[in-house]
C-alpha positions as CSV (number, residue, x, y, z in Angstrom):
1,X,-45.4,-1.8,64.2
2,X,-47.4,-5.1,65.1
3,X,-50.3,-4.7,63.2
4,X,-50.5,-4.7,59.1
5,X,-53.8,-3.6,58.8
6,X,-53.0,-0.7,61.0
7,X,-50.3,-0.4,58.8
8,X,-52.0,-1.1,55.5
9,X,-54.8,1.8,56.6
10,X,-52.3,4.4,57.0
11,X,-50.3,3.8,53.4
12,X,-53.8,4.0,52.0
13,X,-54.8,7.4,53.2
14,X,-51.2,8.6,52.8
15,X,-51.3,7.7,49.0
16,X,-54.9,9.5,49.1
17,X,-53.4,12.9,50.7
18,X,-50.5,12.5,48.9
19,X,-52.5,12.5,45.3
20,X,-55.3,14.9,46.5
21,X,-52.6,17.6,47.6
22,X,-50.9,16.9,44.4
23,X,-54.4,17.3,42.2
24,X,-55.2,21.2,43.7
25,X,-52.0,22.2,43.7
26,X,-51.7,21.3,40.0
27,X,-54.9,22.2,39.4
28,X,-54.1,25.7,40.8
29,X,-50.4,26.2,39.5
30,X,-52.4,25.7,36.1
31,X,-55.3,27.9,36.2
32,X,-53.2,30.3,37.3
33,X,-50.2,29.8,34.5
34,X,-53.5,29.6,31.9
35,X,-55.2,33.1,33.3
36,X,-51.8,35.1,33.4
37,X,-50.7,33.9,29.7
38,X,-54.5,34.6,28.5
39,X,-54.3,38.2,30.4
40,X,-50.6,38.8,28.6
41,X,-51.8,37.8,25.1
42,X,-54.9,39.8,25.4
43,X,-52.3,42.4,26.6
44,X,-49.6,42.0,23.5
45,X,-51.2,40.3,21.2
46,X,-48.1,40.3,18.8
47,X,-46.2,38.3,21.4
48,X,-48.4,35.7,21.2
49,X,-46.3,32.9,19.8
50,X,-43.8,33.3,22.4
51,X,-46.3,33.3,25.4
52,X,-48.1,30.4,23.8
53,X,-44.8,28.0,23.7
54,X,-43.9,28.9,27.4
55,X,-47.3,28.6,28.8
56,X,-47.2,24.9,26.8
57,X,-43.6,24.2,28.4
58,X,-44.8,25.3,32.3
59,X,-48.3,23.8,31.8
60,X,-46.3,20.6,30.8
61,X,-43.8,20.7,33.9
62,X,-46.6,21.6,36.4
63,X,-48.2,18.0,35.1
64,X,-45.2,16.5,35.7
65,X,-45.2,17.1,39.5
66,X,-48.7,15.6,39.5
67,X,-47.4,12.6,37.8
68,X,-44.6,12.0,39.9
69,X,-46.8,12.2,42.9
70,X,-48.8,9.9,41.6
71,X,-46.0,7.6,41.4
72,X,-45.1,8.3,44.8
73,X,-48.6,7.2,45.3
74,X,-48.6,4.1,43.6
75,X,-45.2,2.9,45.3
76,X,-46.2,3.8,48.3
77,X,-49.3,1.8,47.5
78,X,-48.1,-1.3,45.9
79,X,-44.2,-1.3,46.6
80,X,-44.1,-0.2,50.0
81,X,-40.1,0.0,50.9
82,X,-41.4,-0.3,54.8
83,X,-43.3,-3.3,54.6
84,X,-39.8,-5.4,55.7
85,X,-40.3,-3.2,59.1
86,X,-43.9,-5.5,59.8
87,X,-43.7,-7.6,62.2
88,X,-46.6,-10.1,61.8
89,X,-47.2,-12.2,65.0
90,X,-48.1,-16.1,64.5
Protein backbone atom coordinates (compact mmCIF):
# COMPACT_ATOMS: atom_id res chain seq x y z
CA UNK A 1 0.00 0.00 0.00
CA UNK A 2 1.44 3.52 -1.05
CA UNK A 3 -0.73 5.65 0.63
CA UNK A 4 -0.96 6.05 4.72
CA UNK A 5 -3.90 7.99 4.84
CA UNK A 6 -5.65 5.41 2.75
CA UNK A 7 -4.22 3.23 5.12
CA UNK A 8 -4.74 5.23 8.28
CA UNK A 9 -8.80 5.55 7.10
CA UNK A 10 -9.25 1.96 6.89
CA UNK A 11 -7.69 0.97 10.60
CA UNK A 12 -9.95 3.61 11.77
CA UNK A 13 -13.22 2.27 10.66
CA UNK A 14 -12.01 -1.24 11.22
CA UNK A 15 -11.40 -0.48 15.00
CA UNK A 16 -15.02 1.32 14.75
CA UNK A 17 -16.79 -2.09 13.29
CA UNK A 18 -14.64 -4.02 15.25
CA UNK A 19 -15.93 -2.24 18.70
CA UNK A 20 -19.56 -1.60 17.45
CA UNK A 21 -20.00 -5.46 16.48
CA UNK A 22 -18.46 -6.15 19.80
CA UNK A 23 -21.00 -3.49 21.79
CA UNK A 24 -24.51 -5.42 20.36
CA UNK A 25 -23.39 -8.54 20.53
CA UNK A 26 -22.51 -8.03 24.28
CA UNK A 27 -25.22 -6.00 24.63
CA UNK A 28 -27.45 -8.88 23.37
CA UNK A 29 -25.59 -12.02 24.95
CA UNK A 30 -26.46 -9.96 28.18
CA UNK A 31 -29.99 -8.99 27.95
CA UNK A 32 -30.57 -12.16 27.06
CA UNK A 33 -28.38 -14.07 29.98
CA UNK A 34 -30.32 -11.19 32.39
CA UNK A 35 -34.06 -12.17 30.97
CA UNK A 36 -33.62 -16.05 31.03
CA UNK A 37 -32.01 -15.93 34.77
CA UNK A 38 -34.93 -13.34 35.84
CA UNK A 39 -37.61 -15.84 33.97
CA UNK A 40 -35.82 -19.03 36.00
CA UNK A 41 -35.88 -17.23 39.42
CA UNK A 42 -39.40 -16.07 38.94
CA UNK A 43 -39.78 -19.75 37.93
CA UNK A 44 -37.90 -21.49 41.17
CA UNK A 45 -37.53 -19.07 43.42
CA UNK A 46 -35.67 -21.33 45.95
CA UNK A 47 -32.90 -21.75 43.42
CA UNK A 48 -32.17 -18.44 43.44
CA UNK A 49 -28.72 -18.23 44.95
CA UNK A 50 -27.44 -20.58 42.49
CA UNK A 51 -28.87 -18.83 39.34
CA UNK A 52 -27.77 -15.49 40.81
CA UNK A 53 -23.85 -16.66 41.01
CA UNK A 54 -23.96 -18.06 37.45
CA UNK A 55 -25.76 -15.32 35.85
CA UNK A 56 -22.89 -13.02 37.70
CA UNK A 57 -20.05 -15.48 36.36
CA UNK A 58 -21.59 -15.45 32.37
CA UNK A 59 -22.57 -11.75 32.62
CA UNK A 60 -18.82 -11.31 33.70
CA UNK A 61 -17.30 -13.49 30.80
CA UNK A 62 -19.72 -11.96 28.15
CA UNK A 63 -17.87 -8.39 29.23
CA UNK A 64 -14.83 -9.94 28.83
CA UNK A 65 -15.23 -10.51 25.00
CA UNK A 66 -16.19 -6.79 24.82
CA UNK A 67 -13.03 -5.88 26.52
CA UNK A 68 -10.82 -7.82 24.60
CA UNK A 69 -12.28 -6.40 21.42
CA UNK A 70 -11.73 -3.29 22.60
CA UNK A 71 -8.20 -4.10 22.88
CA UNK A 72 -8.14 -5.41 19.57
CA UNK A 73 -9.42 -1.97 18.89
CA UNK A 74 -7.00 0.05 20.48
CA UNK A 75 -3.95 -2.03 18.95
CA UNK A 76 -5.17 -1.93 15.94
CA UNK A 77 -5.49 1.74 16.57
CA UNK A 78 -2.36 2.81 18.10
CA UNK A 79 0.03 -0.27 17.62
CA UNK A 80 -0.75 -1.26 14.26
CA UNK A 81 1.67 -4.56 13.61
CA UNK A 82 1.14 -3.54 9.67
CA UNK A 83 2.28 -0.17 9.64
CA UNK A 84 6.10 -1.75 8.70
CA UNK A 85 4.16 -2.86 5.31
CA UNK A 86 3.77 1.32 4.44
CA UNK A 87 5.55 2.33 1.99
CA UNK A 88 5.75 6.16 2.15
CA UNK A 89 7.10 7.81 -1.14
CA UNK A 90 9.58 10.93 -0.74
Amino acid sequence: MENPLTFYCISVITAGITIAFAVVGAASAQGKAAASAFEAMARQPEAQGGINSSLILSLALIESLAIYALAVSLIILFANPFLSYITVLP
